[in-house]
N, CA, C and O atoms as a GROMACS GRO file, in nm:
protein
  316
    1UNK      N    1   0.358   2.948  11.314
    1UNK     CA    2   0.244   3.034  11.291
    1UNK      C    3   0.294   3.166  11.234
    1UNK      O    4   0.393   3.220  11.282
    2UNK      N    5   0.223   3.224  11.126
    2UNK     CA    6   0.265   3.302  11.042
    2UNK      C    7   0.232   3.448  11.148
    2UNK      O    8   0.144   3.423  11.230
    3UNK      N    9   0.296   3.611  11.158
    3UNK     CA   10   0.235   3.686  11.176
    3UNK      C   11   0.125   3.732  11.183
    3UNK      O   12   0.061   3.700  11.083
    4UNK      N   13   0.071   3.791  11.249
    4UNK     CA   14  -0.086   3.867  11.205
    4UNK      C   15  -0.058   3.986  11.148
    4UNK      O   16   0.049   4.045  11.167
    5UNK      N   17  -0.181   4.043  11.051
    5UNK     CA   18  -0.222   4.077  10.970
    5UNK      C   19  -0.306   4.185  10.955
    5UNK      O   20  -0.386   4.164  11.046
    6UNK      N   21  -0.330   4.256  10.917
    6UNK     CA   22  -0.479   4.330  10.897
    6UNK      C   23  -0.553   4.243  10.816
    6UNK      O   24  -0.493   4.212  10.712
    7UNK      N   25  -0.696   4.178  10.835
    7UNK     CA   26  -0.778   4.183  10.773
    7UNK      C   27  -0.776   4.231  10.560
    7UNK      O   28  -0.777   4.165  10.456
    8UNK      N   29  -0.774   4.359  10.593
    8UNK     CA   30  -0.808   4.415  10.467
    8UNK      C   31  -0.676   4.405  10.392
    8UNK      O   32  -0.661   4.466  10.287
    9UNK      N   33  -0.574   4.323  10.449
    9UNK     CA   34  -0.424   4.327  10.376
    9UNK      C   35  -0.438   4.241  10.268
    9UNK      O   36  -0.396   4.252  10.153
   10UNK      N   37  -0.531   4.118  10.346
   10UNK     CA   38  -0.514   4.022  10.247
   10UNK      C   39  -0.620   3.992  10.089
   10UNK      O   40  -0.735   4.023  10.060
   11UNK      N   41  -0.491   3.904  10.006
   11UNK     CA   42  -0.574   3.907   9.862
   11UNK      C   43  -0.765   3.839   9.849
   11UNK      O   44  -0.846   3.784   9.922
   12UNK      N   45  -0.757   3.882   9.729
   12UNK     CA   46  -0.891   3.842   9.730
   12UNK      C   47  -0.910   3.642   9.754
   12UNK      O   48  -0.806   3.581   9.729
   13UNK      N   49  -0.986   3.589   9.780
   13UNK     CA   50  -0.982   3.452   9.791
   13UNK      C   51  -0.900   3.402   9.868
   13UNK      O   52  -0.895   3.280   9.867
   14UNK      N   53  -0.820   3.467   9.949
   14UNK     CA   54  -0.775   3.410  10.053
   14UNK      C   55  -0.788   3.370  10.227
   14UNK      O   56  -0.870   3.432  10.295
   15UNK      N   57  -0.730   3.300  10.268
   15UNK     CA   58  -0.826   3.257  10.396
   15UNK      C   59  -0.712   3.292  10.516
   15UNK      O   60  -0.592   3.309  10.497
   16UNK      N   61  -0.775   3.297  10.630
   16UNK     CA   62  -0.678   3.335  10.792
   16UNK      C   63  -0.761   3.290  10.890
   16UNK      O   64  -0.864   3.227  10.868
   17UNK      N   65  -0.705   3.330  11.032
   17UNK     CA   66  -0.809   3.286  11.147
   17UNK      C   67  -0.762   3.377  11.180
   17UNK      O   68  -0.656   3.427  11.142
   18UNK      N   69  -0.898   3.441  11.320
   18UNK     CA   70  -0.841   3.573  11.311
   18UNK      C   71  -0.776   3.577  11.460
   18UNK      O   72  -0.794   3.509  11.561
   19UNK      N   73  -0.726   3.647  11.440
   19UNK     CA   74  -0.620   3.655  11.612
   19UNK      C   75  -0.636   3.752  11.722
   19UNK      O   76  -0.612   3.734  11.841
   20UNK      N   77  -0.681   3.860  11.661
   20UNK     CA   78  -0.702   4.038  11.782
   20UNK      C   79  -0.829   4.100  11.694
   20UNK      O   80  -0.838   4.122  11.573
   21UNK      N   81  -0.912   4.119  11.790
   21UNK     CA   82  -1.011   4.237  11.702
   21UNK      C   83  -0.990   4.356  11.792
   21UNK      O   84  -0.998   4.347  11.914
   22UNK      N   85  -0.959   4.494  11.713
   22UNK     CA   86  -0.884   4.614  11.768
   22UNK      C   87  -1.018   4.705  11.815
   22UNK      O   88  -1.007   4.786  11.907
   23UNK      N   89  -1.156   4.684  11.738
   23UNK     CA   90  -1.267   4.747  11.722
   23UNK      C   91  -1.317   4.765  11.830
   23UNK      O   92  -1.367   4.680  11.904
   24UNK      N   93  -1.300   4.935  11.854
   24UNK     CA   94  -1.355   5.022  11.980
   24UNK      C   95  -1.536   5.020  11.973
   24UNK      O   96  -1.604   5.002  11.872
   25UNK      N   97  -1.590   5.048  12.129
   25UNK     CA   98  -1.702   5.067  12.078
   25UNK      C   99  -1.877   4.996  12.044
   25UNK      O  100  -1.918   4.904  12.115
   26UNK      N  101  -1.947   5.041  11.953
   26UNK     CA  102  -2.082   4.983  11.970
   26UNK      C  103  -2.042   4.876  11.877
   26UNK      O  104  -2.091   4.772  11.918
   27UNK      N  105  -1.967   4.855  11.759
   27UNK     CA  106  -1.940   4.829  11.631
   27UNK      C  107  -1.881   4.631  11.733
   27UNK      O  108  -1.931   4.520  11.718
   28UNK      N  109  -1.801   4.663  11.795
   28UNK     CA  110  -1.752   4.551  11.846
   28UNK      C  111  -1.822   4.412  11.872
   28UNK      O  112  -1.800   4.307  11.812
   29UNK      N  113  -1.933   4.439  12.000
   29UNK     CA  114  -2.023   4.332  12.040
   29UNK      C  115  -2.125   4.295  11.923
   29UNK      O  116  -2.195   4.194  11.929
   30UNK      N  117  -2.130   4.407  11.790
   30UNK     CA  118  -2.267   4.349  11.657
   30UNK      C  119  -2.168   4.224  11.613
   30UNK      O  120  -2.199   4.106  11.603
   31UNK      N  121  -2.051   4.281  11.591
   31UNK     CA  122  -1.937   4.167  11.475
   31UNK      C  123  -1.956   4.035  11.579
   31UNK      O  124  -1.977   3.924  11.531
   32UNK      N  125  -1.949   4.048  11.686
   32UNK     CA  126  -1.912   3.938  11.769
   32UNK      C  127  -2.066   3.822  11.787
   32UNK      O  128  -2.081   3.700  11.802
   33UNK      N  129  -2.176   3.963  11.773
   33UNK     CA  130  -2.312   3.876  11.758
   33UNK      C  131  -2.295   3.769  11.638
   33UNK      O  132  -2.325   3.649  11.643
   34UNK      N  133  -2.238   3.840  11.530
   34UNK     CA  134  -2.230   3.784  11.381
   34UNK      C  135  -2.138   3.682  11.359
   34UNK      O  136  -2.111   3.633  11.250
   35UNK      N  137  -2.073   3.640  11.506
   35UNK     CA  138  -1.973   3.516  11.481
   35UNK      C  139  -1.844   3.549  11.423
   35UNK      O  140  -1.787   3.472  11.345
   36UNK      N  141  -1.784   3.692  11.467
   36UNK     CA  142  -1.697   3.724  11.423
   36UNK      C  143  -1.594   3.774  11.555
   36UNK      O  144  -1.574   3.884  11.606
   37UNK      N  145  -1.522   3.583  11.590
   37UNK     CA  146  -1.448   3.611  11.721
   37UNK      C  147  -1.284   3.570  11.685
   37UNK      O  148  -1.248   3.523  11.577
   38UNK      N  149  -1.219   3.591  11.768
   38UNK     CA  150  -1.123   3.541  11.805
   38UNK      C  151  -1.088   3.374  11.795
   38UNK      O  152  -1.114   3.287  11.878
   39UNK      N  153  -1.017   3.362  11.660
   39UNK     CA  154  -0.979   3.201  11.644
   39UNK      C  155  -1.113   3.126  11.550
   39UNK      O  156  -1.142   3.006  11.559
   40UNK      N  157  -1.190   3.237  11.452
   40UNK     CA  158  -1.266   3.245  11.372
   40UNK      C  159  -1.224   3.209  11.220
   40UNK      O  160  -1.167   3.304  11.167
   41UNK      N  161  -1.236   3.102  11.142
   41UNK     CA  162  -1.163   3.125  10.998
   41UNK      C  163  -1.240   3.199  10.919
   41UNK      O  164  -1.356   3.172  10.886
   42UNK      N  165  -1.178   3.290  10.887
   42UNK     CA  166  -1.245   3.344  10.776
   42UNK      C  167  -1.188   3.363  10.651
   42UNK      O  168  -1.067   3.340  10.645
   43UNK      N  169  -1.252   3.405  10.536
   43UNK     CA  170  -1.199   3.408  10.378
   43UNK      C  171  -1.228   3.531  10.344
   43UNK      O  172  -1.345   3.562  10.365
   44UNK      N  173  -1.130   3.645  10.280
   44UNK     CA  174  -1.176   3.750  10.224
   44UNK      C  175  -1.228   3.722  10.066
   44UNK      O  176  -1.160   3.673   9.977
   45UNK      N  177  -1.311   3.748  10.061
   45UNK     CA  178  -1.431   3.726   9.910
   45UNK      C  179  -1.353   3.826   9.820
   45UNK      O  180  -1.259   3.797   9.746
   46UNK      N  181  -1.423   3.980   9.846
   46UNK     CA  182  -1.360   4.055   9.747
   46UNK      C  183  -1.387   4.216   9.822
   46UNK      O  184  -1.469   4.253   9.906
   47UNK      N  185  -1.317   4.261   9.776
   47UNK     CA  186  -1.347   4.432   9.757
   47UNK      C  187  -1.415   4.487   9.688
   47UNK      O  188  -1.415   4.459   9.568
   48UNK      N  189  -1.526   4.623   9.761
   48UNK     CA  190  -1.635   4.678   9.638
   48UNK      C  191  -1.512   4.739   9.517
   48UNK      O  192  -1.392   4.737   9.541
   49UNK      N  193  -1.585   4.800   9.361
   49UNK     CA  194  -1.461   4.887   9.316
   49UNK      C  195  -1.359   4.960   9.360
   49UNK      O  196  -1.247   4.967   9.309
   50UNK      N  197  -1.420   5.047   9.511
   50UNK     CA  198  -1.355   5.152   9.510
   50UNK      C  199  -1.241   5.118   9.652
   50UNK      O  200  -1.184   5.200   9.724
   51UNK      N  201  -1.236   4.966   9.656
   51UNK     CA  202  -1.234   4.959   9.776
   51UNK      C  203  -1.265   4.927   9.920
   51UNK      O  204  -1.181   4.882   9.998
   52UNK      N  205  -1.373   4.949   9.948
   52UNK     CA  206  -1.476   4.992  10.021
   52UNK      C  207  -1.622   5.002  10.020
   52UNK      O  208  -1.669   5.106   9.974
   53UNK      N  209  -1.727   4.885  10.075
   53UNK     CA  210  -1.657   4.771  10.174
   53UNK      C  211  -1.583   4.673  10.117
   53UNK      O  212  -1.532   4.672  10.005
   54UNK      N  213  -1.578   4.546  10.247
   54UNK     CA  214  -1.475   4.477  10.225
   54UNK      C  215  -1.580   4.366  10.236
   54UNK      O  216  -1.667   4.382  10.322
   55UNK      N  217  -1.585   4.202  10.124
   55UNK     CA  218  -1.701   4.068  10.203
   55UNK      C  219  -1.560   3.947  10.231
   55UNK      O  220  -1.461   3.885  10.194
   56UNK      N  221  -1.634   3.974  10.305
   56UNK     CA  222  -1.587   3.840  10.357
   56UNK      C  223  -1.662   3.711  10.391
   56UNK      O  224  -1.784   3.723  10.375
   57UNK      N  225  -1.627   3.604  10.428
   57UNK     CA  226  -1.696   3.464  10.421
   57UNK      C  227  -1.633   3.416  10.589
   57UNK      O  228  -1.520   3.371  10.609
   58UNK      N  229  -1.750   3.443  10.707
   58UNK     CA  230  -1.768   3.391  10.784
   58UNK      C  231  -1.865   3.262  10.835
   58UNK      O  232  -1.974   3.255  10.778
   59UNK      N  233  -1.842   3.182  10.915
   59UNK     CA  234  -1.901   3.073  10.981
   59UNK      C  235  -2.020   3.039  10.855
   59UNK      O  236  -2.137   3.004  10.873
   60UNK      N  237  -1.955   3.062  10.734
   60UNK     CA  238  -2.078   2.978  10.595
   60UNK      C  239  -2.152   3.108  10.567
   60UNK      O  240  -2.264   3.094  10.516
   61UNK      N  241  -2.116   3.216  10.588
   61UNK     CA  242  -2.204   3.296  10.525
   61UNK      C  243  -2.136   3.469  10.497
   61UNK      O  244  -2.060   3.518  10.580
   62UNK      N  245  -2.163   3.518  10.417
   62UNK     CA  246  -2.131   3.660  10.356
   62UNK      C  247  -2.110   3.747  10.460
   62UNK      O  248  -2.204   3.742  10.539
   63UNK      N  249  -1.992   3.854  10.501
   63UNK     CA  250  -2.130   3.921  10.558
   63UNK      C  251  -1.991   4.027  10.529
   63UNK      O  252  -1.878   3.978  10.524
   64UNK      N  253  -2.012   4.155  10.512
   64UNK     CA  254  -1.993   4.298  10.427
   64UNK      C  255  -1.913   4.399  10.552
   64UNK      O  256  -1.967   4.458  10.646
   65UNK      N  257  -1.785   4.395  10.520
   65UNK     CA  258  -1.746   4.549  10.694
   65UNK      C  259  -1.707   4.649  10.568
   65UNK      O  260  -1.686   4.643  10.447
   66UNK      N  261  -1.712   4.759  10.694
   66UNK     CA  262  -1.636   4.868  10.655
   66UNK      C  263  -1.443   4.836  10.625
   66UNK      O  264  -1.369   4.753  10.678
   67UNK      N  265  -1.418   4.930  10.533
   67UNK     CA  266  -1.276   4.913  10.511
   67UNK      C  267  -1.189   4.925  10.616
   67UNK      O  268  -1.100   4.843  10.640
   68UNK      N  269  -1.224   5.078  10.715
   68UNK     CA  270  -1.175   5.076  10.839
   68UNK      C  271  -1.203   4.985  10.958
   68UNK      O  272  -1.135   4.981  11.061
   69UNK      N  273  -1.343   4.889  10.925
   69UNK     CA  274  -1.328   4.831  11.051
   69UNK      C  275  -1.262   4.680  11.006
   69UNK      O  276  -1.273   4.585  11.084
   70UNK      N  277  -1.197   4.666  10.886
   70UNK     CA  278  -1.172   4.546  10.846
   70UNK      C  279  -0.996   4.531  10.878
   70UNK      O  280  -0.930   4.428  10.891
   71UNK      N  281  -0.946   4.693  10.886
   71UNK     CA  282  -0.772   4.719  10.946
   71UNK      C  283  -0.811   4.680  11.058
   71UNK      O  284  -0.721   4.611  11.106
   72UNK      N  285  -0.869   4.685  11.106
   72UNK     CA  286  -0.882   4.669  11.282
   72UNK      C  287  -0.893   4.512  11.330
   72UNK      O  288  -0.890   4.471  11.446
   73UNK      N  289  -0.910   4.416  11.173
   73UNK     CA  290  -0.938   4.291  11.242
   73UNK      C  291  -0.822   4.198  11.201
   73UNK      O  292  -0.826   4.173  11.081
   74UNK      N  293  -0.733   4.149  11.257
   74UNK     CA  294  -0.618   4.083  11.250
   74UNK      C  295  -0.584   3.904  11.215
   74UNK      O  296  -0.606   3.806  11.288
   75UNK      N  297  -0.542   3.908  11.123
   75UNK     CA  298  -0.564   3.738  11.104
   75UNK      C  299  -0.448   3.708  11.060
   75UNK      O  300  -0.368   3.785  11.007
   76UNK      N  301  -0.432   3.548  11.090
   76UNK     CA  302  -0.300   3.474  11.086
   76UNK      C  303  -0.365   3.421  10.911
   76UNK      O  304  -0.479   3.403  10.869
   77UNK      N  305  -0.219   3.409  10.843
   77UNK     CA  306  -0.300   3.340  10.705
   77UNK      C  307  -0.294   3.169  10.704
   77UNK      O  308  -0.209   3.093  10.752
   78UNK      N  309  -0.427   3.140  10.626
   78UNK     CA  310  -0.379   2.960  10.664
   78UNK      C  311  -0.361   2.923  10.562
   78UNK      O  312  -0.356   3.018  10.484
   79UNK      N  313  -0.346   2.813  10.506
   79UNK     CA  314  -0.321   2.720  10.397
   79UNK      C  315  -0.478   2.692  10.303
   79UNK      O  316  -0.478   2.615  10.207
   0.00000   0.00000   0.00000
């Protein structure tokens, strides 16, 4: 099993599962409503221009974080 990761490290179109979510706070239990847990695959889509936000492709569907809350989410990369 490869290291973990930040989230926002990885390239565009690429996929991980995620391993630690670091996210203090109210921000925590919404991601987790949204199916965004621990041992989750997800795919980073793309980055806005500037950066910021970040989409990603959870449980079949889009869904848009902040850049900072996307360092905070840790994933192993898969094949």
């Amino acid at each position: 099993m490869s290291a973990s990761l930040p989230l926002s490290s990885l390239p565009p179109g690429s996929a991980g599962k995620v391993t630690e979510i670091k996210i203090p706070g109210a921000s925590r239990p919404r991601l987790m409503e949204m199916g965004l847990l621990v041992g989750t695959p997800v795919e980073l889509v793309r980055f806005a221009p500037l950066g910021d936000p970040v989409e990603i492709k959870v449980r079949g569907y889009h869904l848009t974080l902040r850049k900072h809350e996307a360092d905070q989410i840790f994933v192993s990369i898969t094949a």
